[in-house]
C-alpha positions as a Markdown table, in Angstrom:
| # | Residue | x | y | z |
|---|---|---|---|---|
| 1 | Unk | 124.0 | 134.0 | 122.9 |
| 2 | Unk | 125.0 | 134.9 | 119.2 |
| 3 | Unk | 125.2 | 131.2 | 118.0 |
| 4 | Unk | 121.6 | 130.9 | 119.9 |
| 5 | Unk | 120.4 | 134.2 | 117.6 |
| 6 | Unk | 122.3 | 132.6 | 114.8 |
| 7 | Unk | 120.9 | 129.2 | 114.5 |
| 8 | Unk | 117.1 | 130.9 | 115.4 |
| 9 | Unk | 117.6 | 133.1 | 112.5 |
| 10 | Unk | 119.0 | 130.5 | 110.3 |
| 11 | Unk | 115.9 | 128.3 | 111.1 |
| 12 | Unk | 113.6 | 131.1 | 110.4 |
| 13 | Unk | 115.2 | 131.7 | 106.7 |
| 14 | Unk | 115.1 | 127.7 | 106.1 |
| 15 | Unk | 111.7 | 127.8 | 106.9 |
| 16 | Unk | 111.1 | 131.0 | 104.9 |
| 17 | Unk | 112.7 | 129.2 | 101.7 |
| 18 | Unk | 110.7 | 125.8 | 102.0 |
| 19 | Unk | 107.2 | 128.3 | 102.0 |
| 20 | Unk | 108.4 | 130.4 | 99.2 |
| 21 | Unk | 109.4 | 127.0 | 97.7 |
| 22 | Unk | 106.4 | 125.5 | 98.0 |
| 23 | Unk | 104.5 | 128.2 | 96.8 |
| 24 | Unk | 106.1 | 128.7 | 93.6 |
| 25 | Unk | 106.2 | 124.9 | 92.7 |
| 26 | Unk | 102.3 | 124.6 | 93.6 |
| 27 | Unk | 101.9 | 122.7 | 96.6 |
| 28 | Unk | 99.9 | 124.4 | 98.8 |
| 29 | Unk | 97.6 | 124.6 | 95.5 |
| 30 | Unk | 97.8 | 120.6 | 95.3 |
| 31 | Unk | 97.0 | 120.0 | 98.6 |
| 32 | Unk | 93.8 | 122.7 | 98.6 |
| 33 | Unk | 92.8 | 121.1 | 95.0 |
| 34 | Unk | 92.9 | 117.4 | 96.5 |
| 35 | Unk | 91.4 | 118.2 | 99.3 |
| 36 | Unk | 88.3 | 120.4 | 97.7 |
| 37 | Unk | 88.2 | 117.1 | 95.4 |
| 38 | Unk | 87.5 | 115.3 | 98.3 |
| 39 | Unk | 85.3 | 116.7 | 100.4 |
| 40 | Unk | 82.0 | 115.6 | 98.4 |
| 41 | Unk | 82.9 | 112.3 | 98.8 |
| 42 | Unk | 83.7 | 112.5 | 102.2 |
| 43 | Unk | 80.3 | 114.4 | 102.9 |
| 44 | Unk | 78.7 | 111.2 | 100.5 |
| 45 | Unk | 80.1 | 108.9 | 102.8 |
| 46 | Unk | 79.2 | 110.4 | 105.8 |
| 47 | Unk | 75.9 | 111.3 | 105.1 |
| 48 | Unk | 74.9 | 107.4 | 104.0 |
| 49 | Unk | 76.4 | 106.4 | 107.5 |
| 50 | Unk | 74.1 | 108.5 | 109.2 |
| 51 | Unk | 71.4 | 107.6 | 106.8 |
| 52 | Unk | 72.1 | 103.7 | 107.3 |
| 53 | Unk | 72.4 | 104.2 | 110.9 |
| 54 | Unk | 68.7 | 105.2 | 111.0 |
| 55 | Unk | 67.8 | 101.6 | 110.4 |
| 56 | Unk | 70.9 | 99.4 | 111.7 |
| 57 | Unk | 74.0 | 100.3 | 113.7 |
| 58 | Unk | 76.7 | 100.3 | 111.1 |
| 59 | Unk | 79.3 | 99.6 | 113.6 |
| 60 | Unk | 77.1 | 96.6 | 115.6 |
| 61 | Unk | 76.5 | 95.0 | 111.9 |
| 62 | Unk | 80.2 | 95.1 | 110.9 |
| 63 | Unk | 81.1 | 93.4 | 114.1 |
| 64 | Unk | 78.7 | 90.9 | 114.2 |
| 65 | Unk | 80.1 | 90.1 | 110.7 |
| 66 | Unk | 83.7 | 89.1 | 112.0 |
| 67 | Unk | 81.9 | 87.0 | 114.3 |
| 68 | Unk | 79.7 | 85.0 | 111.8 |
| 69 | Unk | 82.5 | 84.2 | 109.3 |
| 70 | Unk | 85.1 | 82.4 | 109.7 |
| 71 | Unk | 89.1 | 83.5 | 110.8 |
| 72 | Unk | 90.1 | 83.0 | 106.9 |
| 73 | Unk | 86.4 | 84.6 | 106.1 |
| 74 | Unk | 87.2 | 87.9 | 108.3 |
| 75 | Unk | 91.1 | 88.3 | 106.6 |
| 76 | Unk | 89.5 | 87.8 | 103.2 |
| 77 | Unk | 87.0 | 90.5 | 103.6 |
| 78 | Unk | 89.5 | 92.8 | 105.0 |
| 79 | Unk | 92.3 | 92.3 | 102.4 |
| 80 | Unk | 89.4 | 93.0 | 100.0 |
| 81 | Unk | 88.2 | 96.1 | 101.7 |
| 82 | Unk | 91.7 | 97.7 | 101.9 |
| 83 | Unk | 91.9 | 97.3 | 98.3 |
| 84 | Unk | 88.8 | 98.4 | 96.9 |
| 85 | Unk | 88.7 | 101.9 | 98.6 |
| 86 | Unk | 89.0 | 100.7 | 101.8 |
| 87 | Unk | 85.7 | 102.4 | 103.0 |
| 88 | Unk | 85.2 | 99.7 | 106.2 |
| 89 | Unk | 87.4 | 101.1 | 109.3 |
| 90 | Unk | 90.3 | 98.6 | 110.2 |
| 91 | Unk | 89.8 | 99.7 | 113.9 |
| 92 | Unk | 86.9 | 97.0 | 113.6 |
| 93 | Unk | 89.0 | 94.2 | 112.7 |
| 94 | Unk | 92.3 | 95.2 | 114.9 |
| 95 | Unk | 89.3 | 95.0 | 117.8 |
| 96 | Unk | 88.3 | 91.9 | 116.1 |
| 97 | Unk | 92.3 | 90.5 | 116.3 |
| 98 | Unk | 92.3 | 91.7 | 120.1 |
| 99 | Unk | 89.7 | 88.8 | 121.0 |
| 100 | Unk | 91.8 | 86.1 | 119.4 |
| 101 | Unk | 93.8 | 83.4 | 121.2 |
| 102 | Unk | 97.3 | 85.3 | 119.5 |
| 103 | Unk | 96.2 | 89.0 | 118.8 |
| 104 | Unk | 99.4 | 90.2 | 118.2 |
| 105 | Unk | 100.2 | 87.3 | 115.8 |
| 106 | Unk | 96.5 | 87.8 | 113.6 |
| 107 | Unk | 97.3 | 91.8 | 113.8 |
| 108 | Unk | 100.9 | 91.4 | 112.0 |
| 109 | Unk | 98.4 | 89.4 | 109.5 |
| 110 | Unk | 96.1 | 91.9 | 109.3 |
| 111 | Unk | 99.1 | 94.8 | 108.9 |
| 112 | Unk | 100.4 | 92.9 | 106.3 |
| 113 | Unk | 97.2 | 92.4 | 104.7 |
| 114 | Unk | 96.2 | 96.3 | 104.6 |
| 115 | Unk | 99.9 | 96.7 | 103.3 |
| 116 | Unk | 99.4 | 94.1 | 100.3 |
| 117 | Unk | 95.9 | 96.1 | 99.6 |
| 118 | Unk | 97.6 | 99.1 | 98.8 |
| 119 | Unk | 99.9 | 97.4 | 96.4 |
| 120 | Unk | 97.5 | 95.7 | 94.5 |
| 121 | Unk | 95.0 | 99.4 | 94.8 |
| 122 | Unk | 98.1 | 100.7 | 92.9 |
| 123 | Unk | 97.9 | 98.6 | 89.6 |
| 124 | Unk | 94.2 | 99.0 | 89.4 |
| 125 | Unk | 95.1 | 102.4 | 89.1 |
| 126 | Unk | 97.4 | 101.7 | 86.5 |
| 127 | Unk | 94.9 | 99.7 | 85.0 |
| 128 | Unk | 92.5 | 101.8 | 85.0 |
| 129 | Unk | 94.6 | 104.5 | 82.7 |
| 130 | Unk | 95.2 | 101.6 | 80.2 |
| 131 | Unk | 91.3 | 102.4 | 79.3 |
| 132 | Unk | 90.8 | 105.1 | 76.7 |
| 133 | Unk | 88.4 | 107.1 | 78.3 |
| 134 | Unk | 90.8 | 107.3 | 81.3 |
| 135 | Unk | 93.8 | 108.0 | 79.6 |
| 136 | Unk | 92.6 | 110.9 | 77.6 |
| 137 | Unk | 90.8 | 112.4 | 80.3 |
| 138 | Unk | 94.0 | 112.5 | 82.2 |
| 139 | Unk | 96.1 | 113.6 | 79.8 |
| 140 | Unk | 94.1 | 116.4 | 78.3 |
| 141 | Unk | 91.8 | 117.7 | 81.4 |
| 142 | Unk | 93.5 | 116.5 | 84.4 |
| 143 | Unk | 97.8 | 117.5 | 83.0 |
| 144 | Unk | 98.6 | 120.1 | 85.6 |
| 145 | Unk | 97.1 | 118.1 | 88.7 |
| 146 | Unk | 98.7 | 115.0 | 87.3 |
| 147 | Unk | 102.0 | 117.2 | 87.3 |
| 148 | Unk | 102.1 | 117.9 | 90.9 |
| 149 | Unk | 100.8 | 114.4 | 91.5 |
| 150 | Unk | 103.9 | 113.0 | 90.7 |
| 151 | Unk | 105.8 | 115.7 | 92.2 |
| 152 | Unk | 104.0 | 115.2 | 95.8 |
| 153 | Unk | 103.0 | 111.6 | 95.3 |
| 154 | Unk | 104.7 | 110.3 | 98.6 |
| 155 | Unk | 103.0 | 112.5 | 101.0 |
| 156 | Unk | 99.9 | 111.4 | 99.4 |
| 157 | Unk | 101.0 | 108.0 | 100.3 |
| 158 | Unk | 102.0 | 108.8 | 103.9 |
| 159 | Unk | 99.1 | 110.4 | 104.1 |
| 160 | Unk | 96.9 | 108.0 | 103.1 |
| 161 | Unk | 99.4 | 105.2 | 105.3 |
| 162 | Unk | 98.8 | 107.4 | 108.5 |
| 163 | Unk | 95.7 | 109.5 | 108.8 |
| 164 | Unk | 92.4 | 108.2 | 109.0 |
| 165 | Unk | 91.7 | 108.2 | 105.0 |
| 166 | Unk | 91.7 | 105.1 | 103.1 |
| 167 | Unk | 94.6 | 103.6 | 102.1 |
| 168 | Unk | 94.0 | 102.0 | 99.3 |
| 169 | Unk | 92.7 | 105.4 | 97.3 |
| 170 | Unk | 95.9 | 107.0 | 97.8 |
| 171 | Unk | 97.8 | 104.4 | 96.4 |
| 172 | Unk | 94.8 | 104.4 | 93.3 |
| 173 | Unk | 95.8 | 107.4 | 93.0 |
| 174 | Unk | 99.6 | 107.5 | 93.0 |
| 175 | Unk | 99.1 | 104.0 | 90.5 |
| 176 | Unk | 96.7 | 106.5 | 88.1 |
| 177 | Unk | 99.7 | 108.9 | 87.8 |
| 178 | Unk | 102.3 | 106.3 | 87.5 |
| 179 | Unk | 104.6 | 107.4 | 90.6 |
| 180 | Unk | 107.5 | 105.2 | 90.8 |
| 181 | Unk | 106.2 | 101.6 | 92.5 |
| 182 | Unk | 109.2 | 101.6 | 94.6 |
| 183 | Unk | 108.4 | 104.5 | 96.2 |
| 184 | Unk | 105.0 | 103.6 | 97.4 |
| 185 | Unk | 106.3 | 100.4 | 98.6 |
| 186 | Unk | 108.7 | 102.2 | 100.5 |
| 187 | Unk | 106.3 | 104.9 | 102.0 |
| 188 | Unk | 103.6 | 102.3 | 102.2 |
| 189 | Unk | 105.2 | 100.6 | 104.9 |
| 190 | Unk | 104.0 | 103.6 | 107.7 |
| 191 | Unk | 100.8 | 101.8 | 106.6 |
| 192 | Unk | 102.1 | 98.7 | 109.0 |
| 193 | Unk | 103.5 | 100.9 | 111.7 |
| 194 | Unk | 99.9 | 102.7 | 111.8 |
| 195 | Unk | 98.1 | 99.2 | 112.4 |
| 196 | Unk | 100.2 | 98.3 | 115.0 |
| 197 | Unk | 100.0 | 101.3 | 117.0 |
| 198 | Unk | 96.6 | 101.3 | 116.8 |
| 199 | Unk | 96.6 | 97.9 | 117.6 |
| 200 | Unk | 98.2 | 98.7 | 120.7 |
| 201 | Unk | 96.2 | 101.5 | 122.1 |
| 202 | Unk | 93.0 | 99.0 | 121.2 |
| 203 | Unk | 94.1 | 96.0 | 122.9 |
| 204 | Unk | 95.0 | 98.3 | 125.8 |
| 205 | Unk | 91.3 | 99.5 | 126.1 |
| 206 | Unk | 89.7 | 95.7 | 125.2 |
């Protein structure tokens, strides 16, 4: 019984130091920052669902879309969505995948699609702090969230890889503070793994 006692106290005092850990270093503050940030947008967004919905059904529209174009039509439109803020839900288009002759085959396309998307989101974020306006902005106003930024960029990017959020601003984001490019190819890849498994639970419903 003592190891038992042992190893439950030893996990409680790990635990203990990671908190006080990520207290001191700011973390807690990061995440509460990002996600106060956030939440107008996401209200925005929301709300001009709701709004549109009042005169079409935002969901009936988007997937009458991916029937009207064609395959290459459909894949463009998505690769261009999960780069530019990646506002359109990629549940539509993995549904869309499920009706086609190879679904698993045009789902790896579309995985690998999202996954490019958040590469190229990246250096428009790096682009974007080659402008003046942006660069000084983030230097002088935005220094101490840009700080922890780089600190806790990759669990931006797993966030942003695995919740429903887009994509492609996390990995804006983590190009707007320069965190490593490596990295976010390497974290980006949960980005696939989400895909598929929601491919999976969709085509088990279709």
């Amino acid at each position: 019984m003592k190891p038992t006692r042992s190893r439950s106290h030893s996990d409680k005092s790990r635990i203990q130091l990671l908190h006080n850990y990520y207290s001191y270093t700011g973390f807690y503050d990061f995440i509460w920052i990002a996600i106060k940030n956030a939440f107008p947008y996401v209200v925005g967004f929301i709300a001009a669902v709701i709004t549109a919905n009042q005169f079409i059904d935002v969901n009936v529209t988007l997937a009458n879309l991916t029937e009207l174009l064609p395959v290459y039509g459909v894949l463009g439109f998505f690769f261009i969505s999960e780069t530019l803020l990646g506002l359109v839900p990629p549940e539509i288009f993995i549904a869309w995948s499920g009706k086609m002759p190879t679904p698993w085959r045009f789902l790896s396309i579309l995985a690998f699609l999202s996954y490019s998307g958040g590469l190229v989101a990246y250096w428009l974020g790096k682009l974007f702090t080659t402008m003046p306006a942006v660069h000084n902005y983030l230097e002088v106003k935005m220094a101490k969230q840009l700080r922890n930024s780089k600190k806790w960029g990759g669990i931006v990017i797993v966030i942003g890889a695995l919740l429903p959020v887009p994509f492609a601003v996390s990995c804006m984001t983590a190009g707007i503070i320069k965190f490593p490019f490596k990295s976010v190819m390497y974290y980006g890849l949960l980005r696939i793994l989400r895909i598929l498994a929601y491919g999976f639970v969709i085509f088990s419903v279709l």
